[in-house]
Rosetta silent file (secondary structure, phi, psi, omega in degrees, C-alpha in Angstrom):
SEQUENCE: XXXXXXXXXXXXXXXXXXXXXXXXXXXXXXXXXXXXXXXXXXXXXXXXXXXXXXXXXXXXXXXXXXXXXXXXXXXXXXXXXXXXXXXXXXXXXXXXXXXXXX
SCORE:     score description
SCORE:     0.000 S_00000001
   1 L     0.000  147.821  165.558  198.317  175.488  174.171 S_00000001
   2 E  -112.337  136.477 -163.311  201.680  174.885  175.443 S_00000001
   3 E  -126.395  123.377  153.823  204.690  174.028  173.009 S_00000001
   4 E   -79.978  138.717  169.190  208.662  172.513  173.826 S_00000001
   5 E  -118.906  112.147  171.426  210.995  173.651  171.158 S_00000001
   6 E  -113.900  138.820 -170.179  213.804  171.172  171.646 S_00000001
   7 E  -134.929  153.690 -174.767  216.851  171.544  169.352 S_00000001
   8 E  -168.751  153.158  150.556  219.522  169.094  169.306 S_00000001
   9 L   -93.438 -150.353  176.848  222.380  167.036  167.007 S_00000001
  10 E  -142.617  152.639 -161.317  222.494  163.358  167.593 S_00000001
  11 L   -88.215  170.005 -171.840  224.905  161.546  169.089 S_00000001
  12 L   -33.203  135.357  167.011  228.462  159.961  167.293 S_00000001
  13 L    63.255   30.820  154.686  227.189  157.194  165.301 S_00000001
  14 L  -113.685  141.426 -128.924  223.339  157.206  165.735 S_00000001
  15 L  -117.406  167.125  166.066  221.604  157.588  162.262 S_00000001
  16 L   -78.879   32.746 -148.580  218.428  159.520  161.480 S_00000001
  17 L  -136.784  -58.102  176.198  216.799  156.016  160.796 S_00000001
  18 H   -55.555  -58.283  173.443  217.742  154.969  164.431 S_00000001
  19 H   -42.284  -56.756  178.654  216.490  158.296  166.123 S_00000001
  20 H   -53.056  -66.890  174.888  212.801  157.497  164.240 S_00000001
  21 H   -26.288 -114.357  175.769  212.997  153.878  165.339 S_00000001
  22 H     6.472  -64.332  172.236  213.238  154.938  168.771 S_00000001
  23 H   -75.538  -12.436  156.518  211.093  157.698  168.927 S_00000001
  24 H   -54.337  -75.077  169.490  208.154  155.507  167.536 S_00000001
  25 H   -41.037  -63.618  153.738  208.587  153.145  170.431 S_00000001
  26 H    -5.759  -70.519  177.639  208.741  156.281  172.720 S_00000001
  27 H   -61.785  -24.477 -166.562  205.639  157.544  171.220 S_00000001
  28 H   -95.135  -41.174 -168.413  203.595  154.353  171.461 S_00000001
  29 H  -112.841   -6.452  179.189  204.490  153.315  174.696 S_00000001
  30 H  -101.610  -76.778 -154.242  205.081  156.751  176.813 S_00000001
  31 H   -45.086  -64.358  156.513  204.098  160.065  175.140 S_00000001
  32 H    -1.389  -36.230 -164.702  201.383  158.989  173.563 S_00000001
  33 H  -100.385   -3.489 -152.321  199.747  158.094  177.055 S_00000001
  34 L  -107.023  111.746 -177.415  200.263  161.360  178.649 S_00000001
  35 L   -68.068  155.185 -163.674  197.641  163.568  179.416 S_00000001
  36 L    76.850   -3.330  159.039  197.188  166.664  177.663 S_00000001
  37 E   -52.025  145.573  153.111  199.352  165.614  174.867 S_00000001
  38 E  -101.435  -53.570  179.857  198.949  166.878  171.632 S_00000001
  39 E  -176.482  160.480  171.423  201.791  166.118  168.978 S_00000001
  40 E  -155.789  125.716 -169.463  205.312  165.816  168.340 S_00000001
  41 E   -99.347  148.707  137.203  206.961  166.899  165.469 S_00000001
  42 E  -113.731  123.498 -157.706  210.179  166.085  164.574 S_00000001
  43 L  -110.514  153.787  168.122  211.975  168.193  162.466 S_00000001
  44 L  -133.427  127.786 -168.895  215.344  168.116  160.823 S_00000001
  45 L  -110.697  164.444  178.384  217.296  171.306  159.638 S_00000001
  46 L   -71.662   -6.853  170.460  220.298  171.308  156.879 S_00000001
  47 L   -88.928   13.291  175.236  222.898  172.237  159.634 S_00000001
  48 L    48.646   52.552  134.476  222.445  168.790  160.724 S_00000001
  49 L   -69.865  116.114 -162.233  219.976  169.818  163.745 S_00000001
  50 E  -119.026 -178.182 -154.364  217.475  168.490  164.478 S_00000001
  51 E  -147.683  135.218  171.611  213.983  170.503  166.445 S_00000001
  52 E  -130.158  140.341  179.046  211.480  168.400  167.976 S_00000001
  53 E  -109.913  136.703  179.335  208.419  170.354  168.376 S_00000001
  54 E  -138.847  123.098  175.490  205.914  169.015  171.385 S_00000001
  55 E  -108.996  146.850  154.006  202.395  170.620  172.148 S_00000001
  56 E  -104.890  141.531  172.200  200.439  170.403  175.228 S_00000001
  57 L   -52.413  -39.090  171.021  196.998  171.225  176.173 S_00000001
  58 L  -170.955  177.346 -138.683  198.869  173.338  178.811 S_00000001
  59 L   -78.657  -47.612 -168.926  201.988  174.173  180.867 S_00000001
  60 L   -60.012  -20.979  161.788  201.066  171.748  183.993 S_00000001
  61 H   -64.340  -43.087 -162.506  200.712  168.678  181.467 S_00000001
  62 H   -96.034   12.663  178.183  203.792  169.176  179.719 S_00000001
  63 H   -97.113  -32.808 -128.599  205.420  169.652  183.712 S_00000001
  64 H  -107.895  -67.299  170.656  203.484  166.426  184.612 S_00000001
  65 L   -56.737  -32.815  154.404  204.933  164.510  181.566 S_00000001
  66 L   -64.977   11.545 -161.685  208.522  165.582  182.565 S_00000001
  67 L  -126.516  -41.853 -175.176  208.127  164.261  185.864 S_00000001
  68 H   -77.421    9.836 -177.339  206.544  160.825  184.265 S_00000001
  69 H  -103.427  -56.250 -159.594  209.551  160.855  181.928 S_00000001
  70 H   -93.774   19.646  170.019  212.059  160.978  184.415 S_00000001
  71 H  -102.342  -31.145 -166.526  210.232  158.325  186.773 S_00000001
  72 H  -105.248  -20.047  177.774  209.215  155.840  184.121 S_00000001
  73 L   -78.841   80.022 -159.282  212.190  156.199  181.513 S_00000001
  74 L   -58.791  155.081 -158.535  214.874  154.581  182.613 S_00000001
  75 L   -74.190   14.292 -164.210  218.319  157.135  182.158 S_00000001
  76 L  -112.944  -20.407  169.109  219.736  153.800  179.693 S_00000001
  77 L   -62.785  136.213 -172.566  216.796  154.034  177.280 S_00000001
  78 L   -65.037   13.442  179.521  217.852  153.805  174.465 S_00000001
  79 L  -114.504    1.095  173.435  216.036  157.140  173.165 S_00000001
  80 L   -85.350  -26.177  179.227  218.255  159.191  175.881 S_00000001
  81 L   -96.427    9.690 -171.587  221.261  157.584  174.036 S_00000001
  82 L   -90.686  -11.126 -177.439  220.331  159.006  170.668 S_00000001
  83 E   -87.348  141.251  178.093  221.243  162.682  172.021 S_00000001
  84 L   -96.282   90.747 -145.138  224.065  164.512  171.976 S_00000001
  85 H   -65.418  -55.746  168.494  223.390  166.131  175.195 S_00000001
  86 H    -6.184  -51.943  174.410  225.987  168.799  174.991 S_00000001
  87 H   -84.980  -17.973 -170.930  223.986  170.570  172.055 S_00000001
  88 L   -67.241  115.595  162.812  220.400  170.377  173.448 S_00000001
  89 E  -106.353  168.171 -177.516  218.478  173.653  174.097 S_00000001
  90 E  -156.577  157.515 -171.561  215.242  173.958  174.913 S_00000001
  91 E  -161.093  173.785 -175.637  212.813  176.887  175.167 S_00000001
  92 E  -150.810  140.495  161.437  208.588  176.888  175.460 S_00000001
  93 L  -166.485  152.923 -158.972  205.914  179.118  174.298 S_00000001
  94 L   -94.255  144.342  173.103  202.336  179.679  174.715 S_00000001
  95 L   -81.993  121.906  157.727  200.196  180.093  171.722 S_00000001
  96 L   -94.702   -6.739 -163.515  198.103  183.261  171.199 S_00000001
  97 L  -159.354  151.294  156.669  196.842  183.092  168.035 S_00000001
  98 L  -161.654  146.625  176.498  196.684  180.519  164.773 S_00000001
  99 L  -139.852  147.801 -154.133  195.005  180.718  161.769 S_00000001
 100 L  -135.410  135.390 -162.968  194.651  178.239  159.798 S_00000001
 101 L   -56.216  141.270 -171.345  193.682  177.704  155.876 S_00000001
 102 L   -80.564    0.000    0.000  189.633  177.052  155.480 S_00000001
């Protein structure tokens, strides 16, 4: 498996409420469709960061889906305005191992 670690704030005046909204619609009508998806987590930390975790079946899916993001997403969607682009890192890593409770 292949995993994005995205970390980000959000930008002036969009709400965690708004972000969810958004990223439903996202999920339903994009991600969701993309092969080799797995999941996407969204996470929120107390420094008021948030982490979106996204796995792929592998690296060429989650390359594939970045290519279909920036052909089918127009740069005005409204889930592109929810970012504060300034703070967003990003990083990837392949899983070697999980164990998981029986």
């Amino acid at each position: 498996m292949y995993t994005d670690i995205i970390t980000y704030k959000l930008a002036q005046g969009t709400t965690k409420e708004h972000l969810l909204a958004v990223a439903a619609d996202v999920y339903d009508s994009w991600m969701s469709h993309q092969d080799g998806f797995i999941s996407w987590q969204i996470n929120h930390s107390s420094e008021e960061k948030f982490v979106d975790v996204v796995v792929w079946k592998d690296k060429d899916s989650a390359d594939k889906a970045q290519e279909s993001m920036n052909k089918d997403l127009p740069g005005n969607h409204p889930w592109f305005m929810c970012y504060d682009f300034s703070s967003i890192s990003a990083s990837n890593v392949h899983q070697l191992q999980m164990w998981e409770r029986k």
